[in-house]
Structure formats: structure tokens, C-alpha cells
C-alpha positions in Angstrom: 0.0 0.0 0.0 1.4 3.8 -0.9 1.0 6.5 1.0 -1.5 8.7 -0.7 0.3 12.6 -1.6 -0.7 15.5 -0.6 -0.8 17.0 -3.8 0.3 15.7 -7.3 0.8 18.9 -9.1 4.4 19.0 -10.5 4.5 22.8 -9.2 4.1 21.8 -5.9 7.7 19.7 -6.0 9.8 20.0 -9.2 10.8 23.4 -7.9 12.0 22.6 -4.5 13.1 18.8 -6.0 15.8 21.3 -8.0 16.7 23.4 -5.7 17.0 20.6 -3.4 19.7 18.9 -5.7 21.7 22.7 -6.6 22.1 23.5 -2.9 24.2 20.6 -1.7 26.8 21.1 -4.9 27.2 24.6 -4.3 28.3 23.9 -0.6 30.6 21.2 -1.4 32.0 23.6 -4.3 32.0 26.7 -2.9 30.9 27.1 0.4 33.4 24.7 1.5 36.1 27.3 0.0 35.1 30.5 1.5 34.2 28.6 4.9 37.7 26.8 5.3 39.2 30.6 4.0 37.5 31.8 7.2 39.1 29.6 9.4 42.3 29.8 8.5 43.7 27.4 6.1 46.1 28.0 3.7 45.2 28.4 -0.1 47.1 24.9 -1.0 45.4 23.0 1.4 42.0 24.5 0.8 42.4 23.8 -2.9 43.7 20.2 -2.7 41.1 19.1 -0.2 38.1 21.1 -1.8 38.7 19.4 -5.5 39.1 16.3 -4.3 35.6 16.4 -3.1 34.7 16.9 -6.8 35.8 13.1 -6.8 32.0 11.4 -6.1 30.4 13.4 -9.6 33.5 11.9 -11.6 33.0 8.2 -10.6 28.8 8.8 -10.4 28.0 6.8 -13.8 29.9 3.9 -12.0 27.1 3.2 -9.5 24.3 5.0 -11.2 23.1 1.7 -12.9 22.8 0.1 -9.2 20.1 2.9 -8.7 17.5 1.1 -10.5 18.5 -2.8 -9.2 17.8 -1.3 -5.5 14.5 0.6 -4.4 12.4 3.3 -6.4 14.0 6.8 -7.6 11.3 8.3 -4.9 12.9 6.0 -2.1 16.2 6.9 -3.1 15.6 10.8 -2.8 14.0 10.8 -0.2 16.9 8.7 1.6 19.6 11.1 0.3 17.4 14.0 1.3 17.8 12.5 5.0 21.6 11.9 4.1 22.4 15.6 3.2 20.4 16.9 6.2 22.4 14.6 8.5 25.7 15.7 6.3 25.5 19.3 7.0 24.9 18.7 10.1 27.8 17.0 11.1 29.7 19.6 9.6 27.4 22.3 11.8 28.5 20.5 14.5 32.1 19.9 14.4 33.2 23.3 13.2 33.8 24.7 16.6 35.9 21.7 17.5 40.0 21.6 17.4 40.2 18.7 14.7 38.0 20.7 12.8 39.5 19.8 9.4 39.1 16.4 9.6 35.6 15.8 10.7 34.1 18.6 8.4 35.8 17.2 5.6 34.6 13.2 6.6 31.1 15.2 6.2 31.7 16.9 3.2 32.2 13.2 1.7 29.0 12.0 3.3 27.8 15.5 1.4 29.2 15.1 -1.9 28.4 11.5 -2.3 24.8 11.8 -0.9 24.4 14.7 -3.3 25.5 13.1 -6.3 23.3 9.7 -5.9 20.6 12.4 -5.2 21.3 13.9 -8.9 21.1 10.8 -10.4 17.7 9.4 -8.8 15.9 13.0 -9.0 16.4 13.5 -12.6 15.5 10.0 -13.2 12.6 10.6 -11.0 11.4 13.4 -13.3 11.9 11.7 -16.1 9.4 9.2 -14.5 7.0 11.3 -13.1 6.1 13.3 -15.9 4.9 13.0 -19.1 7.1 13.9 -22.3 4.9 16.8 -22.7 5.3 18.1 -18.8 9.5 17.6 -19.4 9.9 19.4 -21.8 7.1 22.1 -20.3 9.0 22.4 -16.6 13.1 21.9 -18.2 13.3 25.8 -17.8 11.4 25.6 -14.5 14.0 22.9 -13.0 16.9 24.4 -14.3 15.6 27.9 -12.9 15.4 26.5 -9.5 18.6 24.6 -9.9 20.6 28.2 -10.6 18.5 30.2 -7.6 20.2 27.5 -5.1 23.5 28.6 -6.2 22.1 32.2 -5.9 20.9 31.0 -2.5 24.2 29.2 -1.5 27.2 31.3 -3.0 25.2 34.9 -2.0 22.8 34.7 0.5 23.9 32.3 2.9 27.7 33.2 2.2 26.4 36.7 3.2 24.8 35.2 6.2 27.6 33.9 7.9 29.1 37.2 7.2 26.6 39.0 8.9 27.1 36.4 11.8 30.7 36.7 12.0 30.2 40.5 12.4 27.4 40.5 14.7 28.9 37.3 16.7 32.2 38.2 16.9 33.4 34.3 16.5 33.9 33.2 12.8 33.8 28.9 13.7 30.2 30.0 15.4 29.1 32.1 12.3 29.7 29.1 9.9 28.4 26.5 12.6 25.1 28.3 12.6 25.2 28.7 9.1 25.2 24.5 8.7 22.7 24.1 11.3 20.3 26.5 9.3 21.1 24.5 5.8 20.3 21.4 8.0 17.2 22.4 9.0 16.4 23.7 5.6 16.9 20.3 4.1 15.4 18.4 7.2 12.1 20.3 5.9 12.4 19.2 2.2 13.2 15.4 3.4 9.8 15.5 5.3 8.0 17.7 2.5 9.3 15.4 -0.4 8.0 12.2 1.6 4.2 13.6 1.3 4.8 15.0 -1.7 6.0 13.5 -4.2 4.1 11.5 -6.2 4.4 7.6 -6.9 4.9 7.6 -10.4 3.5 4.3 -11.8 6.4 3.6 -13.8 9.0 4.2 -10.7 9.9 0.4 -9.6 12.8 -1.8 -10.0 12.9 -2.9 -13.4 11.5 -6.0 -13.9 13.8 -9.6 -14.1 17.1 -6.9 -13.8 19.9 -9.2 -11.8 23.0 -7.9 -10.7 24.6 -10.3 -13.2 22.5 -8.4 -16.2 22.9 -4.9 -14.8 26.8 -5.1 -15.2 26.8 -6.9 -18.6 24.9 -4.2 -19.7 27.0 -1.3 -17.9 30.4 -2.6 -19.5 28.7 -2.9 -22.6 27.9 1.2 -22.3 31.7 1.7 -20.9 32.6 -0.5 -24.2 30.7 1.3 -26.9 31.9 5.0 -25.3 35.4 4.7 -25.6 34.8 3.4 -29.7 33.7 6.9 -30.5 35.7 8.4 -33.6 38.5 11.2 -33.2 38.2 9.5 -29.5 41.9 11.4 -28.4 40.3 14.8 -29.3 37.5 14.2 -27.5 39.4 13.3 -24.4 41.3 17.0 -25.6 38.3 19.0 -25.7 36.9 17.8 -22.5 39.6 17.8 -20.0 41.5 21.5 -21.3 38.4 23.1 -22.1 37.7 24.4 -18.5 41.8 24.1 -17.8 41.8 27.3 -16.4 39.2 28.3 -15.1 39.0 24.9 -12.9 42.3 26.7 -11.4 40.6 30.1 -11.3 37.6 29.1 -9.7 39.2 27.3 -6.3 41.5 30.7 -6.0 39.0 33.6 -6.5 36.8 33.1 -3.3 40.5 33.4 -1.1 41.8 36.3 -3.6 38.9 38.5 -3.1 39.1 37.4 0.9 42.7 37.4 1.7 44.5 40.9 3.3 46.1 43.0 1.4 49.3 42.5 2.1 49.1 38.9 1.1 47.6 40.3 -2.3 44.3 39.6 -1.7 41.8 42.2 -1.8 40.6 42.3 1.6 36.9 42.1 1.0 34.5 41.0 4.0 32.7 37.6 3.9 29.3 39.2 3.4 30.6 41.7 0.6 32.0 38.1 -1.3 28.7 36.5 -1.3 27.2 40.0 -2.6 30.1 40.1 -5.2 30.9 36.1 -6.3 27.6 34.7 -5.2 24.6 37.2 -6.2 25.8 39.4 -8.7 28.5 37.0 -10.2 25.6 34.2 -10.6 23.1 36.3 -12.3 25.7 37.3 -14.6 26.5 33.1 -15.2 22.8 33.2 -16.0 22.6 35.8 -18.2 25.9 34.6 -20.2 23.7 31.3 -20.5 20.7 32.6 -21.8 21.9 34.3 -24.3 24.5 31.8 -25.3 21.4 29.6 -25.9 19.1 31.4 -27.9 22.6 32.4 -30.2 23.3 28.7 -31.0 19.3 28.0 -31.3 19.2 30.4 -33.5 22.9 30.3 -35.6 23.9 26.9 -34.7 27.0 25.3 -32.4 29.4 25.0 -35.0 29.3 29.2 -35.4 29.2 30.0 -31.6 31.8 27.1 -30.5 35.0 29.5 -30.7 33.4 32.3 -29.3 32.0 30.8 -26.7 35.8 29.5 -25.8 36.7 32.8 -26.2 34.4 34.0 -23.9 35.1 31.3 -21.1 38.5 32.3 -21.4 39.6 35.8 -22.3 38.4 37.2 -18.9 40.5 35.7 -16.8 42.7 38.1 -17.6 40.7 40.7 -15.4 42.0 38.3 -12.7 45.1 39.7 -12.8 44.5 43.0 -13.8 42.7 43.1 -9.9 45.8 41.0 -8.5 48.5 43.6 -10.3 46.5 47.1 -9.3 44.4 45.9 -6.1 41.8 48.4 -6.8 39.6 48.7 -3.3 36.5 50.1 -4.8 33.6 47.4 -4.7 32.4 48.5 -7.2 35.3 47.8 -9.9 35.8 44.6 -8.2 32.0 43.3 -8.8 32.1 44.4 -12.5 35.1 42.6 -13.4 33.9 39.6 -11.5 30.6 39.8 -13.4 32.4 40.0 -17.1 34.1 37.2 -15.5 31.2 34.7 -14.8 29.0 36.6 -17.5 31.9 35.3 -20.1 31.9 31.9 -18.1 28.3 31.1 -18.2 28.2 32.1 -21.9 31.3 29.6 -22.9 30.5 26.6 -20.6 27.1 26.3 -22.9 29.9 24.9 -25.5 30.7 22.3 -23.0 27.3 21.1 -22.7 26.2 20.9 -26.4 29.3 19.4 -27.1 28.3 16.8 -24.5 24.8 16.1 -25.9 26.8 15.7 -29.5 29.1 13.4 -28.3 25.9 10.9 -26.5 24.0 10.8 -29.6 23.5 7.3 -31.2 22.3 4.3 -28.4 23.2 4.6 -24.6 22.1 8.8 -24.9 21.9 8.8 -21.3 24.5 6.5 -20.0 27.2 8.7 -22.5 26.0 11.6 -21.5 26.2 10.9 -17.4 30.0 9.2 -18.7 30.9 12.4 -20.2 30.0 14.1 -17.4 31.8 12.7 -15.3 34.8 13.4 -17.2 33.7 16.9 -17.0 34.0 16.8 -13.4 37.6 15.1 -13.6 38.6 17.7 -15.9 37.8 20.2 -13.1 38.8 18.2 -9.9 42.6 17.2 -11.2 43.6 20.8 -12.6 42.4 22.5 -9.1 44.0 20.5 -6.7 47.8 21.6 -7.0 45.9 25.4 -7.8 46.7 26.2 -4.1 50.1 25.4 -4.0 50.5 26.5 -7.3 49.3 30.2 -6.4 51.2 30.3 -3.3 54.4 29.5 -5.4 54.0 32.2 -7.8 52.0 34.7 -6.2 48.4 36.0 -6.8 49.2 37.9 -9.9 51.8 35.4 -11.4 49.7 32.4 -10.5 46.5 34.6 -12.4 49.1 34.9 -15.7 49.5 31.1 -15.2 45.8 30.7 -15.6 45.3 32.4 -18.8 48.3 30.2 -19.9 46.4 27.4 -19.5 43.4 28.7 -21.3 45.5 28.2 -24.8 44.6 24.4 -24.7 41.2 24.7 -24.2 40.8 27.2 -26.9 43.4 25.2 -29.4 40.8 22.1 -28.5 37.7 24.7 -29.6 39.4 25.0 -33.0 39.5 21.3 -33.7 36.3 20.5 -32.7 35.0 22.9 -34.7 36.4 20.9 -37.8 34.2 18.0 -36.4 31.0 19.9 -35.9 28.3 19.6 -38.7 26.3 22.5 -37.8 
């Protein structure tokens, strides 16, 4: 017998199903930067520990199969819901302690693990418990909610432990109330997604699927991946297009925050997550936007080089700031928005390039492959970035970085031989 919803209307829980799955990664990727900024640790170890977190999206398609052999996609959501609540918790709670480090980071894992079987039983879950009509009807909707959690995440509650560190007078306490708050927050969705969300007819273990079956047919998807065509430039494009910025983007959270006589900028925690989180992500969104309708409308193969361009050419604002340490807020927020605005327009390359490379059978098992090779392609480049940046200096170690954007664009060029339209 199933427990009768509440209510069955995709409104009532695509929205906070979304938002639900964009808050977690935001807090293992950048949340966890500024917090361990505040309390003290150096750039190398922050970036070394922080990337290696992106570790649980690059291995995901490994145990995503095993999500259909055991329970429902609404069991499994609801369970990592419950996961992430206790995650952050832990985290909340060990903050204050001395062997802060390790414990937070032990939770972090719990975090990052939790969150990334959460991504892959919530979309299959909407891909269940709508219609084809309804998907393609509530895409913008999910992804909308997705982006406000890292609006959420990276401005609002960044600027909420700020406030807290001010008001409290005791940074560990600022970021252990900060936790306990996103705890709470996703103790509520846990208990609202259990009445809520609807049991999709469709959502149950696949019948006569064995163990045995399930991993024939997962090497089979490994196999048939890795005998794509032009399969070394593919490898290329995906692990030097983001080359850079994956540096850039552990280091510019402790840049803006570090004094300035390290050569930092000295900005306050609260003025970061009103500069990187709110104003930098709306500029992400805009650069998407109109990234898509461009290649809607002119196609990929037109946009693909300026959309490296864009992901790229930027950084060099990065050391402008690093070279002239300009202390007005102002300059410092429009250069991180050109930044982010050129960032969310490239990465859309990174996507349709993704979707190109699944067509043909196993769509969706290449796709959540690819991925994951997106994620490597960011975790291996920004965990020497610390020590790299504390070698050279912020403004050397920002000239590094637009060094290693050459690749990426070089890879562009290429692909763009490949690409039909």
C-alpha cells in the first residue's frame, strides 16, 4: 500500500526537488572554499582538499546503474534528502571543535556523495514522473530553481555567515550556525518530499534486472563510449576546455578574501557572497541565456569558438585586480561579473558538445560518462591550484591561468572541424 500525496501537481515539488539537488553542490564547491578561507587554512590545502571532493560526480555513472536494481528513484531521494540533512549537520557541529578539518571534511564526503546519488535518482525521478509533454514544459522551470540554489548558496547564505561573523564576533560560530540553518532547511524538504512527491506508476525496479544483467549491460555502455571516432580529441576538448578556469575558480573566493598584504583584496565575507555569489551568478545566467538562444538560433558549430573565447579571455581581469588591487567594490564586482557573464556564456559549449558526443544508443548512459569526465577535468587541474598560487603569487599564479586557457581554446578549434552545424 502507498502512502497517498498531498498533492500531485508538478509545481508543488519540481521546484523545490531542483533546488533541493543545486544546494548541496554549491556547498561542497563553494561554500566549503570561503568557509575553510575563514578559518584559516592556507590556499594549498583548501584547494587540494576542496577538488578532491569533486571526486563522487566523476566516478557517479559507476554506481548510477545500481540505482534502478535497488529501491524506487522516490525511495532513493527521499533517503539522500535525509543523508544531506544529516551531512550538514555534522559539519554544523564539528566546526567549533580543534580537529576541525578532519571531521568537516569526513562530512563533506557524506555531502558530496549523498548529493551526487541524489542527482542521479531526482532527474531520473522526473523523467518518470512526468509526461514527455510536462518535461519538456517544466526543463526551464528545473533548471531555474537549480541556478536560484546557487544564488541561494554562493550569495545569501555566504552573506549570512558574514553578517554572523560580524554580529557574533566568532567566525567557527558564524559558519556552525550557518550549517545548522542548511540542515534544518533540508530536514524540511526530506519530510515535504515524503508527502509529496508522487508515486509515479512507472518508478519500480525494473522487472527480471539481476545484478549479473545490470553489469553486462553497464560494461557494454563503458565499451561502446570509448569506440567513438576522433576518441583522443575528445578526451582534448573535455579535459583543457575548462583548464583554467578549474584553477581560477578554487582561487577567487581566497583572492577576493585574503588581506592586502598577502595580495588579496581584503573584502568581508558578506561583501563576497554579494560580489561572487549574487551578482557574479546572475551574470552566469545571463551569459547562459543568451549563449542559448545564439546557437538556437545560428547553430553550435558558429558559436563554439566564441563561446571558448568568452570562457577564457576574462580571466585576464583576474590579474589586472591581482596587479593594481583596486579597493573600490564596485570595480571589483564588474570585473567579477564579465568574468562569470563570459563563463556562463562559454560553458554552454561544454554542454552541447556533450549532448553531440551521446548521440546514437546509450544517450543517457554517455552523457552521465561524459559528465563525469567533466567533473575530472575540473577536480585534477584545481588540486595543486593552491600550491601553485602560493608559489608564484596571486598575480603570477592569475598569468598562469590564462596560460592554460590556450589548450582549451586550441581544442575549440579542432572541434569545430568535427561539428556539422
Amino acid at each position: 500500500m502507498t502512502t497517498p500525496t498531498i498533492n500531485k501537481n508538478p509545481w508543488s515539488w519540481i521546484p523545490t526537488l531542483y533546488f533541493a539537488e543545486g544546494l548541496p553542490y554549491v556547498a561542497v564547491m563553494t561554500i566549503a572554499v570561503i568557509m575553510y578561507k575563514r578559518l584559516g587554512l592556507s590556499n594549498t590545502e583548501i584547494a587540494l582538499y576542496t577538488s578532491w571532493l569533486y571526486l563522487p560526480w566523476t566516478i557517479k555513472p559507476l554506481w548510477s546503474p545500481f540505482v534502478d536494481l535497488v529501491k524506487t528513484k522516490r525511495a532513493w531521494v527521499i533517503a539522500m534528502q535525509g543523508l544531506i540533512a544529516a551531512g550538514f549537520a555534522g559539519i554544523a557541529f564539528f566546526i567549533p571543535t580543534p580537529h576541525y578539518v578532519q571531521f568537516t571534511l569526513a562530512f563533506f564526503w557524506l555531502l558530496a556523495f549523498s548529493s551526487a546519488t541524489h542527482d542521479i535518482a531526482a532527474d531520473g525521478f522526473y523523467m518518470l514522473g512526468l509526461t514527455d509533454k510536462a518535461q519538456s514544459f517544466f526543463v526551464g522551470i528545473r533548471n531555474t530553481f537549480y541556478r536560484l540554489a546557487n544564488i541561494f548558496g554562493q550569495g545569501i547564505l555566504v552573506m549570512l555567515a558574514g553578517w554572523l561573523e560580524t554580529s557574533q564576533n566568532n567566525i567557527p560560530l558564524a559558519w556552525s550556525i550557518t550549517f545548522y540553518f542548511m540542515a534544518g532547511l533540508f530536514l524540511a524538504l526530506t519530510i515535504y518530499h515524503r508527502f509529496i512527491l508522487p508515486h509515479a506508476a512507472s518508478d519500480t525496479k525494473r522487472p527480471g534486472l539481476t545484478a549479473r544483467k545490470l553489469l553486462e549491460d553497464f560494461l557494454q555502455t563503458f565499451v561502446t563510449f570509448f569506440k567513438k571516432k576522433h576518441l583522443g580529441l575528445m578526451f582534448f576538448f573535455l579535459l583543457t576546455y575548462r583548464l583554467g578556469e578549474s584553477q581560477l575558480a578554487k582561487i577567487a573566493s581566497p583572492f577576493l578574501l585574503d588581506t592586502m598584504d598577502k595580495g588579496g583584496l581584503g573584502l568581508s565575507t558578506a561583501t563576497v557572497g554579494m560580489i561572487y555569489g549574487t551578482i557574479g551568478v546572475i551574470a552566469l545566467l545571463t551569459g547562459g541565456i543568451i549563449s542559448g538562444f545564439l546557437v538556437s538560433r545560428d547553430g553550435f558549430k558558429r558559436w563554439i569558438l566564441p563561446m571558448a573565447l568568452a570562457i577564457n579571455l576574462p580571466d585576464i581581469l583576474y590579474v589586472w585586480m591581482a596587479a593594481t588591487t583596486p579597493d573600490n567594490p564596485l570595480f571589483i564586482s564588474i570585473c567579477v561579473a564579465i568574468e562569470q557573464l563570459g563563463y556562463g556564456f562559454g560553458f554552454t559549449a561544454y554542454m552541447l558538445y556533450l549532448i553531440y558526443l551521446a548521440e546514437g544508443e546509450h544517450k543517457t548512459a554517455h552523457y552521465a560518462i561524459g559528465t563525469g569526465f567533466m567533473a575530472l577535468g575540473m577536480m585534477i587541474p584545481g588540486m595543486p591550484a593552491g600550491w601553485i598560487q602560493e608559489q608564484l603569487g596571486y598575480t603570477n599564479f592569475f598569468i598562469w591561468v590564462c596560460i592554460c586557457t590556450i589548450p582549451g581554446i586550441a581544442a575549440s578549434l579542432m572541434i569545430r572541424k568535427q561539428i556539422e552545424r
